[in-house]
C-alpha positions as CSV (number, residue, x, y, z in Angstrom):
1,X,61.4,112.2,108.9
2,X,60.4,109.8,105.5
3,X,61.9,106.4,105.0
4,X,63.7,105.4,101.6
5,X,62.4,101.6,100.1
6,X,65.1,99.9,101.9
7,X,64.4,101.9,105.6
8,X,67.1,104.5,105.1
9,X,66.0,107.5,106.5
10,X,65.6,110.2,104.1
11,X,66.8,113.9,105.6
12,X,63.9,116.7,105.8
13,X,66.4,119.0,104.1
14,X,66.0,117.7,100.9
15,X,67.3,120.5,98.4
16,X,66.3,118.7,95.0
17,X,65.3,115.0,93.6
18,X,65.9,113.6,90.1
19,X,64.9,110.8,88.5
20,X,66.9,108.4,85.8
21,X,65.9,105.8,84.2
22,X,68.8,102.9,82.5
23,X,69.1,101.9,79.3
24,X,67.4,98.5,81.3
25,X,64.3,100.4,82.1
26,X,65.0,100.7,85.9
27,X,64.4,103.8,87.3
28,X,66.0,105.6,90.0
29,X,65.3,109.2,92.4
30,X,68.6,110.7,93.3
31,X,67.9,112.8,96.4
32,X,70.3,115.7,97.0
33,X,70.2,116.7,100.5
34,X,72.2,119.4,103.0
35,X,73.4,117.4,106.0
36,X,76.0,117.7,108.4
37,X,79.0,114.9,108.2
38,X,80.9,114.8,111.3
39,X,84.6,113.7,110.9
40,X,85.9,110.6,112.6
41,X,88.0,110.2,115.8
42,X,91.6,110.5,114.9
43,X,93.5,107.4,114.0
44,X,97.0,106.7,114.3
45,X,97.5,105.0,110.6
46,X,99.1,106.4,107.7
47,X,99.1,104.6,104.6
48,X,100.4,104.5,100.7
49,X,98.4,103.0,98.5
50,X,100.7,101.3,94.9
51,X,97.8,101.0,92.3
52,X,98.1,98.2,89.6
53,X,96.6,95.7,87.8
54,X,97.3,91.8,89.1
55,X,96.6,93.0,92.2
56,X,94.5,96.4,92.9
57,X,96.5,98.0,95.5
58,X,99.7,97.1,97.1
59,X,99.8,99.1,100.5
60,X,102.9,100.1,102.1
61,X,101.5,98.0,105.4
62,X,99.2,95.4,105.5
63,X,97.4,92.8,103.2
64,X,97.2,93.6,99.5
65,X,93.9,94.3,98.1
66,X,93.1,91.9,95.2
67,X,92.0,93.3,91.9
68,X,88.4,91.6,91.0
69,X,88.9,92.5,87.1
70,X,84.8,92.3,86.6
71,X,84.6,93.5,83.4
72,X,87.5,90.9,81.9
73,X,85.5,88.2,83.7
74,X,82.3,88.8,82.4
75,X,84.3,89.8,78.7
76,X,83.1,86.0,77.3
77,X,79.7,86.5,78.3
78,X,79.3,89.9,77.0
79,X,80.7,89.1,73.6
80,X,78.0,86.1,73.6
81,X,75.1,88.7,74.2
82,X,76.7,91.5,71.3
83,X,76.9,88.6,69.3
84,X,73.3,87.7,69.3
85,X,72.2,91.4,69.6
86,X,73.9,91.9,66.1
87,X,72.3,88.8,64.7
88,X,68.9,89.9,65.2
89,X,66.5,91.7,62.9
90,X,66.5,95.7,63.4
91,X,63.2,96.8,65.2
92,X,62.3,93.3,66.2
93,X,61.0,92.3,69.4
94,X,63.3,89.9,69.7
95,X,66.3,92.1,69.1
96,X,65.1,94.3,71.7
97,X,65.5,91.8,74.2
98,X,68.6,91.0,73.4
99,X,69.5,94.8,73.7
100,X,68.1,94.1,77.2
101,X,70.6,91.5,77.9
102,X,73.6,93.1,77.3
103,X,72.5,96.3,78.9
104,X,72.1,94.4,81.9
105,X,75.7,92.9,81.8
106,X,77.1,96.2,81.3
107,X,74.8,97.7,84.4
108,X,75.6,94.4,86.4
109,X,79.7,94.8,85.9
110,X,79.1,98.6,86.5
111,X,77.0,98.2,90.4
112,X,79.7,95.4,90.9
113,X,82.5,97.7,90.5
114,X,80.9,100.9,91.9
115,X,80.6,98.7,95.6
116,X,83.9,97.2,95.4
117,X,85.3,100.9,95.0
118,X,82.8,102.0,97.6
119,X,83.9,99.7,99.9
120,X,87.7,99.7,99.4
121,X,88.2,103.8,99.5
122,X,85.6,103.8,102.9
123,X,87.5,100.8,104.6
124,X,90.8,103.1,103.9
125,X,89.6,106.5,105.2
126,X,88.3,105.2,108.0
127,X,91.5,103.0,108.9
128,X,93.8,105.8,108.5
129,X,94.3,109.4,109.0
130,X,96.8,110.2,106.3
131,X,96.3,108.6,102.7
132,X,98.7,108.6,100.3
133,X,98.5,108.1,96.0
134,X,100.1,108.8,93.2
135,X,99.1,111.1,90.4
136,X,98.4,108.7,87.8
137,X,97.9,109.8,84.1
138,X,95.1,107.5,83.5
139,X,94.5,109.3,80.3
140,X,97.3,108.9,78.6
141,X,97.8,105.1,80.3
142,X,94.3,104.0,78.1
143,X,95.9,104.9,75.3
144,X,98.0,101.9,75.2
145,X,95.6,99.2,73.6
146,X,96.9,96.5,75.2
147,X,95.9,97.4,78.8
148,X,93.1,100.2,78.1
149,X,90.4,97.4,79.1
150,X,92.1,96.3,82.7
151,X,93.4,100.5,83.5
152,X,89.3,101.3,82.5
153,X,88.6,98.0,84.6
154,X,90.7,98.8,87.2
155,X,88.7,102.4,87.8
156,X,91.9,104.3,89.8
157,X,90.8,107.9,88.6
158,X,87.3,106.9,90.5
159,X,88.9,105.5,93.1
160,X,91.0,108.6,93.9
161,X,87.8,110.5,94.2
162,X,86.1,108.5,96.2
163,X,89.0,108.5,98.5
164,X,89.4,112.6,98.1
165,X,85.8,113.2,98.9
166,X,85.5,110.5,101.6
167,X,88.5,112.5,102.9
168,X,87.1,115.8,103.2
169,X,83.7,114.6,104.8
170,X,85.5,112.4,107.7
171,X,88.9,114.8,108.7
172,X,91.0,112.8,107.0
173,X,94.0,114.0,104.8
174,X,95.0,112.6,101.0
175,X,98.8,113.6,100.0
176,X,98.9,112.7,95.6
177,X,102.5,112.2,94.8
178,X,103.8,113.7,91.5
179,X,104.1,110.8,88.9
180,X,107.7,111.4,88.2
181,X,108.8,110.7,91.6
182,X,110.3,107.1,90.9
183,X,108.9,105.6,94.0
184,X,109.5,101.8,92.6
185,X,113.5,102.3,91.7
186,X,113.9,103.5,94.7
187,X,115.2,100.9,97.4
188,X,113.8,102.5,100.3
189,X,116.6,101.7,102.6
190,X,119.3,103.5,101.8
191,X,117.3,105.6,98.8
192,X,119.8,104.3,95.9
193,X,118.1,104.6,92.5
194,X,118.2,101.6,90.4
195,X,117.8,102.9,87.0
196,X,117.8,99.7,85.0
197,X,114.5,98.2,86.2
198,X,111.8,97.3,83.9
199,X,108.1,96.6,84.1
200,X,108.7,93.5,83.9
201,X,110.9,93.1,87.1
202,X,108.5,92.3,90.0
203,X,111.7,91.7,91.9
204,X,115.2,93.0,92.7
205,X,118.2,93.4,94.8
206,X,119.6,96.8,95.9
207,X,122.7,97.1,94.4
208,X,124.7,98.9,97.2
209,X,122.6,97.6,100.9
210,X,121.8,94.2,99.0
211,X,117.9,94.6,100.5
212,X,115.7,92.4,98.4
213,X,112.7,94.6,97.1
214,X,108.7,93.0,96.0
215,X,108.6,95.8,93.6
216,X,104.8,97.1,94.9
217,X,105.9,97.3,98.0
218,X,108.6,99.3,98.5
219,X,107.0,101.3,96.3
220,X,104.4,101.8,98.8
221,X,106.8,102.5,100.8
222,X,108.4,105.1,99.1
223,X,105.1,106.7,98.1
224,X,104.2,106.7,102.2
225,X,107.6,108.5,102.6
226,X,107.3,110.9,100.1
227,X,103.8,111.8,101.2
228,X,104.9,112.5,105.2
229,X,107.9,114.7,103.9
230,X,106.0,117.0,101.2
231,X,103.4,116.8,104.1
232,X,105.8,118.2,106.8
233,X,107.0,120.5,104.1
């Protein structure tokens, strides 16, 4: 049995190794490797997951998860480093170092993220046996300049796979909800539709039970509900 660089041990099964190197002159081996995952006890805990932007996830039970937004925090700072990148004389030592800078900014917001997701989509496999999301068009969402920078940010379609594949390896199952199903104008007490809510209603009142609705939330909710049925379908 070898050891990786930080005491990981490395499987003697090892099918095929590549090597990268960053546009910061790191270099990294990417070991592929046949191993055998076992799947986790079964849990109890089903869960709905309402993907946005203020916050990253509103589940339908339990504490929301809060969206870090690393690339629109470090968005001053990078514009800083372009800005002296561009100012600096073409083939220059100099301007290669400045190249350096921003590469690392980029490659710093990108590990940053890449955990955070890591971490989020393992936490909610291993909590819960049955995960549900909805199908977001993330493609045609970025297309909307105002919010193309937080969606990108916000990294759901990665997220989605990291929860799929996590899924598969640990017995766990994912339901994705068709994104017509209008899970947040729904009041998921007595189902009534209320078609005159906007994106910019975070809260409202059913109409006909009077049940007072967070709008993530009973989406959740709904999306949880949804999930079970075309599950026991």
């Amino acid at each position: 049995m070898e050891f990786a660089a930080d005491g990981r041990k490395i499987p003697e099964s090892i099918i095929n190794v590549a090597v990268m190197r960053t546009s910061t002159g790191k270099y990294y081996a990417s070991i592929l490797c046949q191993v055998e995952v076992k799947p986790l006890p079964a849990v109890e805990g089903k869960i709905a997951l309402d993907l946005g932007l203020k916050l990253f996830a509103v589940p339908s039970s339990g504490e929301p998860i809060e969206n870090p937004k690393y690339f629109v925090k470090a968005q001053k700072k990078l514009a800083k480093l372009q800005r002296r990148l561009a100012k600096k004389e073409k083939g220059s030592k100099n301007r290669e170092k400045a190249r350096l800078k921003v590469a690392r900014q980029h490659e710093k917001i990108a590990n940053q993220r890449r955990d955070f997701l890591h971490k989020q989509s393992k936490r909610v496999v291993c909590e819960n046996q049955v995960v549900v999301l909805e199908d977001l068009a993330v493609k045609n969402m970025v297309k909307n300049r105002a919010l193309a920078k937080a969606i990108s940010d916000a990294s759901w379609g990665e997220f989605r796979r990291m929860i799929e594949y996590k899924s598969k390896w640990y017995g766990r199952t994912v339901v994705i909800v068709d994104r017509f199903f209008a899970s947040s104008k729904l009041c998921n007490v007595c189902h009534e539709k209320n078609p005159m809510l906007t994106l910019s209603d975070r809260e409202w009142k059913c109409a006909v039970c009077g049940t007072v609705h967070e709008r993530d939330h009973n989406a959740a909710v709904n999306l949880l509900a949804e999930g079970l049925r075309i599950l026991a379908g």
